[in-house]
OpenMM code with the backbone's topology and positions (N, CA, C; nanometers):
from openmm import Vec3, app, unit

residues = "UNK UNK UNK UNK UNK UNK UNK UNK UNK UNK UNK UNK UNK UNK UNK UNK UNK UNK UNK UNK UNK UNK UNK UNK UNK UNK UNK UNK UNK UNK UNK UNK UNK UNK UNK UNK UNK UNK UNK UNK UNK UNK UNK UNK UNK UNK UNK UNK UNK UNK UNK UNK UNK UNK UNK UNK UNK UNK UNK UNK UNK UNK UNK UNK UNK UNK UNK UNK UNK UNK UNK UNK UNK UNK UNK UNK UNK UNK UNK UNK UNK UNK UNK UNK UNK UNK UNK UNK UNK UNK UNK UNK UNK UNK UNK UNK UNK UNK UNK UNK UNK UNK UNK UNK UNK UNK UNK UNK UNK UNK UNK UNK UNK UNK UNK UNK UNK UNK UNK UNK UNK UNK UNK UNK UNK UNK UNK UNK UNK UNK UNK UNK UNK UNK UNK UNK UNK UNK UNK UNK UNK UNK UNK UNK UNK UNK UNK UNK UNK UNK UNK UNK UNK UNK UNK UNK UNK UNK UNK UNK UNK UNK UNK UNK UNK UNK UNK UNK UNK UNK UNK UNK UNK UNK UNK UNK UNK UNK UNK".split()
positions = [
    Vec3(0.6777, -1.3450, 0.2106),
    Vec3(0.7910, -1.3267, 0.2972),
    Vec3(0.7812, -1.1949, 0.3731),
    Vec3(0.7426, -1.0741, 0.2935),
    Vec3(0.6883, -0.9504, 0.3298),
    Vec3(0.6085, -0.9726, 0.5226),
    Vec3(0.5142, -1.0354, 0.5103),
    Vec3(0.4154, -1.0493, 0.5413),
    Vec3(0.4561, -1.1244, 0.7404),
    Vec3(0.6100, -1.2783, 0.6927),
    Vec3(0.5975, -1.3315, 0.7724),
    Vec3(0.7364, -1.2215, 0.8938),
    Vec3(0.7979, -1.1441, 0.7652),
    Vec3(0.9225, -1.0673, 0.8687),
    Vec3(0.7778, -0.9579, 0.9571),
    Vec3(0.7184, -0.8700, 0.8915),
    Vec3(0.6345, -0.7827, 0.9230),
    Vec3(0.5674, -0.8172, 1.0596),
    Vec3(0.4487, -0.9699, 1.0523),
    Vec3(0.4100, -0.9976, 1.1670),
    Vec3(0.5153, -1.0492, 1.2874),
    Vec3(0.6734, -1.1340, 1.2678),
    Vec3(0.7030, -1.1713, 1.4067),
    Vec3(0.7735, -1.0006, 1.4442),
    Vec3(0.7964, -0.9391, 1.3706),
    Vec3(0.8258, -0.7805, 1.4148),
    Vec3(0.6884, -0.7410, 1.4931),
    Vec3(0.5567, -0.7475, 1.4478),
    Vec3(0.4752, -0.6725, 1.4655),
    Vec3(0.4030, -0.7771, 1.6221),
    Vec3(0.4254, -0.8712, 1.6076),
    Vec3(0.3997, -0.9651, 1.7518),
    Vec3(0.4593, -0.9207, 1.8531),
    Vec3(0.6211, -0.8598, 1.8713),
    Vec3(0.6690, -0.7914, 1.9788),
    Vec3(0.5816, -0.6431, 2.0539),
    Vec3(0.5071, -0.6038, 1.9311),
    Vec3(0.4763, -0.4869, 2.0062),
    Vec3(0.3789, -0.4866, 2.1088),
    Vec3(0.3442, -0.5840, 2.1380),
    Vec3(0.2104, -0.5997, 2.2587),
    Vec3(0.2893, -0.6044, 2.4014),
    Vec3(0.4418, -0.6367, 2.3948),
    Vec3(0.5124, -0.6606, 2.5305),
    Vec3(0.5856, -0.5187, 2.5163),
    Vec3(0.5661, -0.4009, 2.4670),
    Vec3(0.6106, -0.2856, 2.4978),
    Vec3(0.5601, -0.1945, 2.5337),
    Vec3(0.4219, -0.2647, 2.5860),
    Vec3(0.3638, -0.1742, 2.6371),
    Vec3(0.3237, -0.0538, 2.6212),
    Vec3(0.2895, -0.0337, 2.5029),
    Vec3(0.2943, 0.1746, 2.3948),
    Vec3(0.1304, 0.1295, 2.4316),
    Vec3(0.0717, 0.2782, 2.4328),
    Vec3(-0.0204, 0.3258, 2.4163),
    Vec3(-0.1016, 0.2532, 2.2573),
    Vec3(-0.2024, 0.2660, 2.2372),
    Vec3(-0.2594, 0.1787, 2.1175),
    Vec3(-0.2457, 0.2684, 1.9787),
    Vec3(-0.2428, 0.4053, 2.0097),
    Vec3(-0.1834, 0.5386, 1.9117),
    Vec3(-0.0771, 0.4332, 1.8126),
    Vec3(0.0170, 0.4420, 1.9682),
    Vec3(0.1697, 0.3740, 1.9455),
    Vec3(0.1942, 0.2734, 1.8612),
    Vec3(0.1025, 0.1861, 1.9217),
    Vec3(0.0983, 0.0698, 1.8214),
    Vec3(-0.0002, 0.0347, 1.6796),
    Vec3(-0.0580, 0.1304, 1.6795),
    Vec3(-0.1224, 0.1640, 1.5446),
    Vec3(-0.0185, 0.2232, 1.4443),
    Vec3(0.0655, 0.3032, 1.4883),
    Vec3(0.1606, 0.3664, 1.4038),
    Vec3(0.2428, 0.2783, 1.3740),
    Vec3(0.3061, 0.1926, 1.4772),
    Vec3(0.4151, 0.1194, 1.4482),
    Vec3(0.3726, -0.0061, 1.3504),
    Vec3(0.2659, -0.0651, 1.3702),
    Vec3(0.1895, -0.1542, 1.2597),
    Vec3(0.1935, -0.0936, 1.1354),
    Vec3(0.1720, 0.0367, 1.1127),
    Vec3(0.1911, 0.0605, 0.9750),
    Vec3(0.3011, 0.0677, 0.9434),
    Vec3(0.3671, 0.1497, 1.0010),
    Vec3(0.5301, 0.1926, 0.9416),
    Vec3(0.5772, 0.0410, 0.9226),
    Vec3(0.5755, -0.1477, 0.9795),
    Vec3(0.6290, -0.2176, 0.9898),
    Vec3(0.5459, -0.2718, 0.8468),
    Vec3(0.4369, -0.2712, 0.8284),
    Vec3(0.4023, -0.3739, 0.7248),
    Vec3(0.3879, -0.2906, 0.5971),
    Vec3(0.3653, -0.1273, 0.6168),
    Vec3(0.3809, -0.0781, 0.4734),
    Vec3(0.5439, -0.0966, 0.4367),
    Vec3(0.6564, -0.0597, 0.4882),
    Vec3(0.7967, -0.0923, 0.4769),
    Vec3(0.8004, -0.2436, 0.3932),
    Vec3(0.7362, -0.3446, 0.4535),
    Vec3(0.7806, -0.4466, 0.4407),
    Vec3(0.7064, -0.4749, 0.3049),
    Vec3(0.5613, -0.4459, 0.2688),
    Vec3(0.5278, -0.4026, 0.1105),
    Vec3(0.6050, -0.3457, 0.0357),
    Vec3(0.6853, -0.2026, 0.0752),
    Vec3(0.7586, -0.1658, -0.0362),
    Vec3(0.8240, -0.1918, -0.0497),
    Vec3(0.9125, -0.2574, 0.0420),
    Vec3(1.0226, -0.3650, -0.0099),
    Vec3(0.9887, -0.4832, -0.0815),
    Vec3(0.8698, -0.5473, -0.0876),
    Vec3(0.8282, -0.6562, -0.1614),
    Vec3(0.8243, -0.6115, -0.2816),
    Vec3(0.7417, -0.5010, -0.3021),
    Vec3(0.7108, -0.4502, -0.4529),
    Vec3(0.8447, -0.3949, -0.5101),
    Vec3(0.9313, -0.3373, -0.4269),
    Vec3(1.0574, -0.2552, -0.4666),
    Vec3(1.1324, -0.3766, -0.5784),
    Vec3(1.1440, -0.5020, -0.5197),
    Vec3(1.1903, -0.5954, -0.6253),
    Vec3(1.2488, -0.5738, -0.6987),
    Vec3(1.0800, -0.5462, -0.7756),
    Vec3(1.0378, -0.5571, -0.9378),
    Vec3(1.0780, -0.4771, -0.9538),
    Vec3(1.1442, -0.3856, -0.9390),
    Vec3(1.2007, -0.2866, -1.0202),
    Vec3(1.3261, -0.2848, -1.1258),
    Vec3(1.3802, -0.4499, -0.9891),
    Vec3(1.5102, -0.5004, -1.1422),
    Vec3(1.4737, -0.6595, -1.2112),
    Vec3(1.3455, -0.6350, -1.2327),
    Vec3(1.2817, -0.7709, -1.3330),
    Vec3(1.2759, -0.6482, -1.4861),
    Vec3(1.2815, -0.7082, -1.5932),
    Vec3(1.2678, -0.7248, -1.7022),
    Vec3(1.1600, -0.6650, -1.7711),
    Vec3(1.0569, -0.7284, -1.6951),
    Vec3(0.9376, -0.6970, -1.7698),
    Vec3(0.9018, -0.5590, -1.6654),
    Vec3(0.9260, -0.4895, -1.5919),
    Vec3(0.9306, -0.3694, -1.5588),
    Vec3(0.9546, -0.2463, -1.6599),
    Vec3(0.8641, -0.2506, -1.7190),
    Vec3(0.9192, -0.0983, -1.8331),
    Vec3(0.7846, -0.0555, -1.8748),
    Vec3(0.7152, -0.0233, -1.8220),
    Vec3(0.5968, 0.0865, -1.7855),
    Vec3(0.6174, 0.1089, -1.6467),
    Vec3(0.5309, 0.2522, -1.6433),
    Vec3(0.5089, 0.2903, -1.5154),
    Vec3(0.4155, 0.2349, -1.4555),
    Vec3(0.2977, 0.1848, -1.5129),
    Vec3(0.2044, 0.1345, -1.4668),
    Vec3(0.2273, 0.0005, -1.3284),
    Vec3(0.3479, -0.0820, -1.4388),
    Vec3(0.3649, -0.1819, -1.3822),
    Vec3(0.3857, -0.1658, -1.2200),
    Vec3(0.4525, -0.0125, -1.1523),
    Vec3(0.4728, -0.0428, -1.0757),
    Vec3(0.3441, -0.0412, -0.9452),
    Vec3(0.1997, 0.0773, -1.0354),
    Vec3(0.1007, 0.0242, -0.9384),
    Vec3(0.0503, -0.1483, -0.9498),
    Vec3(0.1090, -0.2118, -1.0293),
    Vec3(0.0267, -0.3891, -1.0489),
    Vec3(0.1532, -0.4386, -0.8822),
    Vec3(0.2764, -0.4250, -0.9256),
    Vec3(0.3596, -0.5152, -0.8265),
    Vec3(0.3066, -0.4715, -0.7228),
    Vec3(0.2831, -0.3288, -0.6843),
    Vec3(0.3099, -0.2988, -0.5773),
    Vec3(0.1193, -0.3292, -0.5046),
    Vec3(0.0492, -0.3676, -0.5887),
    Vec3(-0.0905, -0.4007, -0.5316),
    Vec3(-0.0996, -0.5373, -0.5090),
    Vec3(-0.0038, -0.6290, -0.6040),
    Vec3(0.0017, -0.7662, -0.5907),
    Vec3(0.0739, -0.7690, -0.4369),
    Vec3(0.1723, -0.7112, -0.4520),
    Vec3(0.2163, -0.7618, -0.3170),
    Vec3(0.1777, -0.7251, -0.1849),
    Vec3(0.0997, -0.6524, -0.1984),
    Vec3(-0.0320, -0.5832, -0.0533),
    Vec3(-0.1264, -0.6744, -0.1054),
    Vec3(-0.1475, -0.7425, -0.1801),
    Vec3(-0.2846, -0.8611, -0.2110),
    Vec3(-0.2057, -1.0028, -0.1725),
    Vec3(-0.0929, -1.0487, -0.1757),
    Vec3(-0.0445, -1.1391, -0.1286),
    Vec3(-0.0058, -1.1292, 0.0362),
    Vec3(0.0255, -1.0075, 0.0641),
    Vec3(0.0656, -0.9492, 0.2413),
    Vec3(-0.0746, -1.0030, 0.3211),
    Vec3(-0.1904, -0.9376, 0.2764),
    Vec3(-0.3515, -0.9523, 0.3030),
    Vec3(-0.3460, -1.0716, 0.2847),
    Vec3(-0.3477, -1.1562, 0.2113),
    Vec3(-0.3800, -1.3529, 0.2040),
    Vec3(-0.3275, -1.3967, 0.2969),
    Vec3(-0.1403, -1.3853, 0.2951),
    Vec3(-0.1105, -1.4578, 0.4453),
    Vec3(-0.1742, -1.4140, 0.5769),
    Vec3(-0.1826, -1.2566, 0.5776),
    Vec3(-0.2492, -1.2038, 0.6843),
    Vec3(-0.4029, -1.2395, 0.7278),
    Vec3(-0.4827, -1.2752, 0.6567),
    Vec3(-0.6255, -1.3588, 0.6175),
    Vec3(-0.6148, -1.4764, 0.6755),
    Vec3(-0.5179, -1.5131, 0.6074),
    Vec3(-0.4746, -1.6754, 0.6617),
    Vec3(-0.4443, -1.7243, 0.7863),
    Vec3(-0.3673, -1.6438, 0.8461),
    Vec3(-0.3533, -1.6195, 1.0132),
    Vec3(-0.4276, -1.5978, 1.0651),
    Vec3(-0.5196, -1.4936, 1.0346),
    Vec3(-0.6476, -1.4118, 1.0939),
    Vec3(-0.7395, -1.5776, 1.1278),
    Vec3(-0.7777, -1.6366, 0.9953),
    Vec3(-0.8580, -1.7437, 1.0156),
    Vec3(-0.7913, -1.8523, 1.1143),
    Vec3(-0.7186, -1.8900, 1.0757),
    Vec3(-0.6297, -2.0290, 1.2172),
    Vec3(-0.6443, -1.9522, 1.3482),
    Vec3(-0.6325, -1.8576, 1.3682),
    Vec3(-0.6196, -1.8572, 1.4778),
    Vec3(-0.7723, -1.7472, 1.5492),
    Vec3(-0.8929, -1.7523, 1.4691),
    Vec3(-1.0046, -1.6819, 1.5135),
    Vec3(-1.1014, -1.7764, 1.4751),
    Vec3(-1.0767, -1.8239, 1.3920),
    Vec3(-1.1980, -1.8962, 1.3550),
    Vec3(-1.2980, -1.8653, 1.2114),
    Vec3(-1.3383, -1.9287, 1.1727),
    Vec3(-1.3970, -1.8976, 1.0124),
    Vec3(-1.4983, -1.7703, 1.0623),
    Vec3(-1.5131, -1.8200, 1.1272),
    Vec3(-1.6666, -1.7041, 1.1160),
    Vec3(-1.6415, -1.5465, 1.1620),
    Vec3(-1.4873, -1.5398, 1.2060),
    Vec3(-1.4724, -1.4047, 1.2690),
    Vec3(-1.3594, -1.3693, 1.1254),
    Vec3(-1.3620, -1.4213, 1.0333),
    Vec3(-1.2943, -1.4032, 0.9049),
    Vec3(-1.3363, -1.3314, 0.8039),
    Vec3(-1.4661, -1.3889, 0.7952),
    Vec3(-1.5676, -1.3034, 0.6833),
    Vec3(-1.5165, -1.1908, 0.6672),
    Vec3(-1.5607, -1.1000, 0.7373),
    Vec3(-1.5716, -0.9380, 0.7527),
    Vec3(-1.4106, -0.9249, 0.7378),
    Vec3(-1.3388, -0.9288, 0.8170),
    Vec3(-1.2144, -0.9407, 0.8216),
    Vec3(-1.1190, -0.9577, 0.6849),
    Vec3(-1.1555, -1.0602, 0.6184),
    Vec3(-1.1034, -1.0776, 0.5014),
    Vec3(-1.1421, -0.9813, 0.3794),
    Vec3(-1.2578, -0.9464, 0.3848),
    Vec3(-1.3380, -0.8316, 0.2890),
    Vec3(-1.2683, -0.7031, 0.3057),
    Vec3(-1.3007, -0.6722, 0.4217),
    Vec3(-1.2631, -0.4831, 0.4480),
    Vec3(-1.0929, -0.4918, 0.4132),
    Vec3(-0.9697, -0.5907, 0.4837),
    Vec3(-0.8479, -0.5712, 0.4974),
    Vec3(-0.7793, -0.6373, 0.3795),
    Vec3(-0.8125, -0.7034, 0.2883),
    Vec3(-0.7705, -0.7298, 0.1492),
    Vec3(-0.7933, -0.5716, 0.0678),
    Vec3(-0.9304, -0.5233, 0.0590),
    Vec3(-0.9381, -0.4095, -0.0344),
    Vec3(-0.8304, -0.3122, 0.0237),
    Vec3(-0.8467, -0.2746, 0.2161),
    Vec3(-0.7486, -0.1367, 0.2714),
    Vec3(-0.6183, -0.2201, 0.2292),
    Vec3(-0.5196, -0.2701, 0.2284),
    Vec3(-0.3956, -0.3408, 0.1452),
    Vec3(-0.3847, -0.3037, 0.0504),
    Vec3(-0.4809, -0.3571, -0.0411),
    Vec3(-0.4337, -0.3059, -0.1635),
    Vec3(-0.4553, -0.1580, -0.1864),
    Vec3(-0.5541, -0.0947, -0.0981),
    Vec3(-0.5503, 0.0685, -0.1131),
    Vec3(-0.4167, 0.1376, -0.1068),
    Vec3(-0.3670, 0.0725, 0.0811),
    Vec3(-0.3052, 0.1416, 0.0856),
    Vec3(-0.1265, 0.1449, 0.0038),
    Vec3(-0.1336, 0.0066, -0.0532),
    Vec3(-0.0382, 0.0235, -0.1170),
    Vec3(-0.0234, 0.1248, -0.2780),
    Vec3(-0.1177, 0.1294, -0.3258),
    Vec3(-0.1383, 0.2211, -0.4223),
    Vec3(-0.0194, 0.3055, -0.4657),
    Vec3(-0.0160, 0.3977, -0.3338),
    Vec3(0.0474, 0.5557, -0.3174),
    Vec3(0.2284, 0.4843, -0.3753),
    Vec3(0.2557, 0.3449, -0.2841),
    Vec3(0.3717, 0.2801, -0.3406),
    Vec3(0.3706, 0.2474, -0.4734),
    Vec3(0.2819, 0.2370, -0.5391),
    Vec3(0.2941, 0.1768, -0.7055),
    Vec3(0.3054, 0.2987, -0.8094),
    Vec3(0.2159, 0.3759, -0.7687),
    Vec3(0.2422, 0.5207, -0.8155),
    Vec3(0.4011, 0.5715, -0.7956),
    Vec3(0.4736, 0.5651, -0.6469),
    Vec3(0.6231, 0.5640, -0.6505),
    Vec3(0.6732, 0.5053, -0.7414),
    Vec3(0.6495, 0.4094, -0.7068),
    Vec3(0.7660, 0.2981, -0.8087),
    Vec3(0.7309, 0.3605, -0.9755),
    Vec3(0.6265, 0.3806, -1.0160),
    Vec3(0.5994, 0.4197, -1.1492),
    Vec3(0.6917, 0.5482, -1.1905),
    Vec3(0.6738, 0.6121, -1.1033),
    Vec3(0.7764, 0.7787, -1.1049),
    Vec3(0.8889, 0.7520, -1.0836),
    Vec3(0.9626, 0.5853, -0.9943),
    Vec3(1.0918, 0.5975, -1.0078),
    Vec3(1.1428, 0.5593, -1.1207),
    Vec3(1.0336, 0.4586, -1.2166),
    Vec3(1.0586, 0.4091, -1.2763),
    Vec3(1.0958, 0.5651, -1.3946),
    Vec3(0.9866, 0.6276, -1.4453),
    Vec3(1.0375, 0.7580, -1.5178),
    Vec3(1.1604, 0.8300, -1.4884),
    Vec3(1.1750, 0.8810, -1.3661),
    Vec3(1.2567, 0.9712, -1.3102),
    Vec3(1.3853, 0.9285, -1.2625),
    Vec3(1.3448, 0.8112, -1.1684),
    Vec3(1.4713, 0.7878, -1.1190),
    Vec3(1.4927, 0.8497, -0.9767),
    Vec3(1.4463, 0.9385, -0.9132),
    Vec3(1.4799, 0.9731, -0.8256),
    Vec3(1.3940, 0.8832, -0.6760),
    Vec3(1.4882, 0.8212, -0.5759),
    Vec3(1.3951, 0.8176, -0.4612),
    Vec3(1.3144, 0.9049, -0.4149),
    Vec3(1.3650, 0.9934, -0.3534),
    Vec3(1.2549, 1.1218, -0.2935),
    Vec3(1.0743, 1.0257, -0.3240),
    Vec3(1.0658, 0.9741, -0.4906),
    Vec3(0.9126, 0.9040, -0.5274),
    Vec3(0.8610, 0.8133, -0.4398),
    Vec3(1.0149, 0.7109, -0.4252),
    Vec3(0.9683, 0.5927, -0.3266),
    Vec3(0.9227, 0.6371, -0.1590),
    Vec3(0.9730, 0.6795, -0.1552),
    Vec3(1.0029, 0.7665, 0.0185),
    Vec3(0.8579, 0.8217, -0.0037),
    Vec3(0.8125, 0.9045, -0.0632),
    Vec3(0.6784, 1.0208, -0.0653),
    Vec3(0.5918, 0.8841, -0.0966),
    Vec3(0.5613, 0.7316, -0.1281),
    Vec3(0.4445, 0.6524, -0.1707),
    Vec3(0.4840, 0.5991, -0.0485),
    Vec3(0.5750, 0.5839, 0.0294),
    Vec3(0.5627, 0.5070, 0.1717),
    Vec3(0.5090, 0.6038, 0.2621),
    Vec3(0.5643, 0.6879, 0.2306),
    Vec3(0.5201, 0.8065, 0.3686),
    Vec3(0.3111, 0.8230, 0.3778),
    Vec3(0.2691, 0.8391, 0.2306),
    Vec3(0.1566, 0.8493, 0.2123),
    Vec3(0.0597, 0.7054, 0.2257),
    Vec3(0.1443, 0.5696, 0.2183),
    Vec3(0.0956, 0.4328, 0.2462),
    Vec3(0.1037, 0.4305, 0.3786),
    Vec3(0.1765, 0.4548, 0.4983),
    Vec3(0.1765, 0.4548, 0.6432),
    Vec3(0.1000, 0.5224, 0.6744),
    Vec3(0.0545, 0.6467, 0.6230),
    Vec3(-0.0569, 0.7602, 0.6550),
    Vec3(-0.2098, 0.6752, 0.6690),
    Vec3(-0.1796, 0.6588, 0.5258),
    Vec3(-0.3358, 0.5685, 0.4937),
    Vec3(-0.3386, 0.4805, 0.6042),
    Vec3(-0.2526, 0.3393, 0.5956),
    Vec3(-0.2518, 0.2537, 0.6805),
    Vec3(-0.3126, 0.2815, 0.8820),
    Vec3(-0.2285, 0.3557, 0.8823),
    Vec3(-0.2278, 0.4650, 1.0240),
    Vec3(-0.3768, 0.5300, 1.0584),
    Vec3(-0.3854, 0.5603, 0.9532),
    Vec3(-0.5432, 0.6393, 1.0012),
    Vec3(-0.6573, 0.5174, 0.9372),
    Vec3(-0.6392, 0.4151, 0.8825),
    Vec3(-0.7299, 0.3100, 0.9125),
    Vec3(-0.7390, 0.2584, 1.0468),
    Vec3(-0.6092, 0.2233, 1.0748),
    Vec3(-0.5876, 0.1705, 1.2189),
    Vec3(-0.6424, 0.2626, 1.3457),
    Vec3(-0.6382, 0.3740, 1.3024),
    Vec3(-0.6978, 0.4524, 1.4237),
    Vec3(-0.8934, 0.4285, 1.4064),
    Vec3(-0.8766, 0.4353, 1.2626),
    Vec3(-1.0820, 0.4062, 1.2409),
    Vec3(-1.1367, 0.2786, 1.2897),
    Vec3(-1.0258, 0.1707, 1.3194),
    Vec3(-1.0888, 0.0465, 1.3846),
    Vec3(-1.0243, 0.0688, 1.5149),
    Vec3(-0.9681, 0.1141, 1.5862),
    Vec3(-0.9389, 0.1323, 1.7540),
    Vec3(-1.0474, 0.1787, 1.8044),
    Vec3(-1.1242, 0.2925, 1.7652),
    Vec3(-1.2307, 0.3570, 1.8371),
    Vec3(-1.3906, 0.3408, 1.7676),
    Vec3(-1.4384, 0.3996, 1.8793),
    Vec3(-1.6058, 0.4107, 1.8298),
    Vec3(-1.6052, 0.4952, 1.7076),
    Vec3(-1.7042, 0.4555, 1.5652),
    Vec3(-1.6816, 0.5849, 1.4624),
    Vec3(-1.7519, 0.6904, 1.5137),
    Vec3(-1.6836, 0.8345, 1.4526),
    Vec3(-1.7574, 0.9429, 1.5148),
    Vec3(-1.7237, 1.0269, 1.4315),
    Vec3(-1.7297, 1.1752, 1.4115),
    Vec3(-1.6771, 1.2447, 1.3142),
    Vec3(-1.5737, 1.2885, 1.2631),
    Vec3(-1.4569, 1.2679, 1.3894),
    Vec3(-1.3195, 1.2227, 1.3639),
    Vec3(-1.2699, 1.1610, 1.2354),
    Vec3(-1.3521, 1.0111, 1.3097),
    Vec3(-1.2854, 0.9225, 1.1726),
    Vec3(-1.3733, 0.9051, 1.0533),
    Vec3(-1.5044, 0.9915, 1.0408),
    Vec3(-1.5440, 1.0092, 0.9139),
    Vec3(-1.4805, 1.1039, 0.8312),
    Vec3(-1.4592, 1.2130, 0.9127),
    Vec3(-1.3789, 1.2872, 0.7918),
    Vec3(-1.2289, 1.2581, 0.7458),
    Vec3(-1.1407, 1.1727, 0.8641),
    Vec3(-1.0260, 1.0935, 0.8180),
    Vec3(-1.0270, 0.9857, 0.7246),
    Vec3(-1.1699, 0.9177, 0.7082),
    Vec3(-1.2113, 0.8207, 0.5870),
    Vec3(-1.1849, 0.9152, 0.4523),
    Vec3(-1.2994, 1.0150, 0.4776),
    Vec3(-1.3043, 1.1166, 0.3556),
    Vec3(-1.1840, 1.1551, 0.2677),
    Vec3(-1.1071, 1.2258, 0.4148),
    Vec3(-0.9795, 1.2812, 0.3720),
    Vec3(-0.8969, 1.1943, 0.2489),
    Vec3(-0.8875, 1.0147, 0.3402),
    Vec3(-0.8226, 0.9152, 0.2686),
    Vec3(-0.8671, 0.9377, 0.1559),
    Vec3(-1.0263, 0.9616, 0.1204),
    Vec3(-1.0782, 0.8714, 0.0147),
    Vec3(-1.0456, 0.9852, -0.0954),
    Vec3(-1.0551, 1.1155, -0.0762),
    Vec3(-1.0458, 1.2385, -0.1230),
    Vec3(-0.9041, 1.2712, -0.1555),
    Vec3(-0.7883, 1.1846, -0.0984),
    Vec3(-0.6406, 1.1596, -0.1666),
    Vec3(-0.6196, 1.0844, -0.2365),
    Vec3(-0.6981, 0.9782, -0.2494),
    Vec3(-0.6671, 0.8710, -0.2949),
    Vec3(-0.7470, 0.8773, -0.4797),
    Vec3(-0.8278, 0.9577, -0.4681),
    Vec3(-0.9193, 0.9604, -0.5667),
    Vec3(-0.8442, 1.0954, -0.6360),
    Vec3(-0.7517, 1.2122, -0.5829),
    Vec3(-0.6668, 1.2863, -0.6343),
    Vec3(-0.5119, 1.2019, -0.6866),
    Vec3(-0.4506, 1.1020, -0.6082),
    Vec3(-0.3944, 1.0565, -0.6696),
    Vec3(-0.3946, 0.9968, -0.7805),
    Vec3(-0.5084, 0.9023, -0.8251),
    Vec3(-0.5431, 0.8344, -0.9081),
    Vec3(-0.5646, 0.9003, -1.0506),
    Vec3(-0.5935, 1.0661, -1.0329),
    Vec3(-0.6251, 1.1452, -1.1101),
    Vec3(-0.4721, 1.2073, -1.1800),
    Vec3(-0.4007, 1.2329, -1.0871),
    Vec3(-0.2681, 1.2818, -1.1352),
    Vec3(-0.1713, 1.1154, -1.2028),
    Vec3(-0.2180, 1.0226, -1.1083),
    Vec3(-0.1107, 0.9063, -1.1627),
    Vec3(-0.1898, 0.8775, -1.3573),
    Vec3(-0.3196, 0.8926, -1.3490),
    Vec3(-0.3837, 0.8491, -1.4497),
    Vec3(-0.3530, 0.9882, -1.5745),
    Vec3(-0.2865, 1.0734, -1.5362),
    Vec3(-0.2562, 1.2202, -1.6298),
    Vec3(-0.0900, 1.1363, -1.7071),
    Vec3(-0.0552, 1.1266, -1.5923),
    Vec3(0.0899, 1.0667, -1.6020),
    Vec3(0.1490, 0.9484, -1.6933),
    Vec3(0.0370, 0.8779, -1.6716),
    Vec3(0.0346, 0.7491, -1.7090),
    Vec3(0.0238, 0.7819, -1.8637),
    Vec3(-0.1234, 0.8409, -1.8869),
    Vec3(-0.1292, 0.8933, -2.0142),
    Vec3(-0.0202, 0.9347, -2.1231),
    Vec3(0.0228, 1.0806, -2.0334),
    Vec3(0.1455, 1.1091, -2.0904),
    Vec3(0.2458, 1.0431, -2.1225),
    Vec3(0.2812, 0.9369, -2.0371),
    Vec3(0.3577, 0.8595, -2.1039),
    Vec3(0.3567, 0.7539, -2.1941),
    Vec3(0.2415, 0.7265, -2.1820),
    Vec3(0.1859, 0.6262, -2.3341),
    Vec3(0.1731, 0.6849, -2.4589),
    Vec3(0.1415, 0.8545, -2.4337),
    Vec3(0.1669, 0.9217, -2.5950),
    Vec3(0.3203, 0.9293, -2.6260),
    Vec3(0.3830, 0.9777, -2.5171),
    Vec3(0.5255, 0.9839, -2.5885),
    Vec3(0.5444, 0.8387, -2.6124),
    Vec3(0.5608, 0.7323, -2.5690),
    Vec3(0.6104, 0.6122, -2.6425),
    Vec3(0.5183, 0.5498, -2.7309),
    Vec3(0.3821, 0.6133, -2.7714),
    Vec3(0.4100, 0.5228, -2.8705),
    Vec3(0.4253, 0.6578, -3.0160),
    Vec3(0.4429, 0.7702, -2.9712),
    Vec3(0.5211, 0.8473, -3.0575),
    Vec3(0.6431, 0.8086, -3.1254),
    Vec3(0.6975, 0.7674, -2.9952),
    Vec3(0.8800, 0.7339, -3.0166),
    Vec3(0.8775, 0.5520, -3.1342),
    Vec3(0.7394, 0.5103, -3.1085),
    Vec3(0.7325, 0.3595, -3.1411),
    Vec3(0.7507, 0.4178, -3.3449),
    Vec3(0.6259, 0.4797, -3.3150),
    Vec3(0.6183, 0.5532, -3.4678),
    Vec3(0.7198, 0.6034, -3.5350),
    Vec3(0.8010, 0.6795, -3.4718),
    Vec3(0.9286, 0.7357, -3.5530),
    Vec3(0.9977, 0.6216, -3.5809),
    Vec3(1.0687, 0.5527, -3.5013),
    Vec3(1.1585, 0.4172, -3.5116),
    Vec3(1.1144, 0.3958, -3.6097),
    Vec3(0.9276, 0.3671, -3.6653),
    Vec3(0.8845, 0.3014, -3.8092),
    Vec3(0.9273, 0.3786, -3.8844),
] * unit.nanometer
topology = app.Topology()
chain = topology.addChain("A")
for resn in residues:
    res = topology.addResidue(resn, chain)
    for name in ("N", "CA", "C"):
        topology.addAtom(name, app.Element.getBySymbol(name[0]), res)
């Protein structure tokens, strides 16, 4: 559902005539939004009680956004201009939703938005500066904007994976006392 509000939003922007900047930005801000609202959900399901869970929803639903988006891509290009297409923009999806699952995991601890807001802001980033690496010729620009990504993304993973930790010792501390 994510996926079908995102594209007839994201179909208007070709009759507004923006610069391709323009519409690189606005593609992200429209379909990362519409991920974190997919993944946001789960936050009042049940089985939500790790933090973890919230990088799984929030990658499932950038892996389901990418399928319909795949799916379109193919009807209307053709199998053979899919291949590539389906490979590179399934994995950047689920990348860039990440930074959102890590939110949701911290809202899930904390409670505070400010988490959700800071994993969208950093998922439009990502998103945004992919979109600028397929508008132009690569050059050193967008190698070191790859880097940059890859060099946040590999720091996030490091702090969410500290976090994560930590919170699996305290509960199953807390599991132990209860015994």
């Amino acid at each position: 559902m994510a996926w079908l509000v995102s594209a007839v939003f994201g179909a208007s922007f070709d009759q507004w005539g923006m610069w391709p900047l323009g519409l690189a930005l606005l593609a992200a801000i429209t379909e990362e939004a519409f991920k974190m609202l997919a993944a946001s959900t789960a936050l009042a399901e049940e089985a939500f009680d790790e933090p973890m869970d919230g990088l799984v929803y929030a990658v499932t639903a950038a892996l389901g956004f990418a399928y319909a988006e795949n799916l379109t891509y193919a009807l209307g290009f053709g199998g053979s201009a899919v291949a590539w297409h389906m490979l590179i923009t399934t994995l950047a999806h689920a990348l860039f939703s990440a930074p959102q699952g890590y939110a949701l995991g911290k809202f899930y601890l904390f409670g505070r938005n400010w988490w959700r807001s800071q994993g969208l802001l950093i998922s439009i980033f990502l998103h945004f500066a992919y979109n600028t690496l397929v508008l132009n010729e690569p050059g050193w620009i967008q190698l070191g904007v790859l880097l940059l990504m890859v060099g946040m993304m590999a720091l996030l993973a490091r702090r969410y994976y500290r976090r994560f930790q930590q919170y699996a010792v305290g509960a199953s501390r807390a599991v132990d006392a209860e015994l």
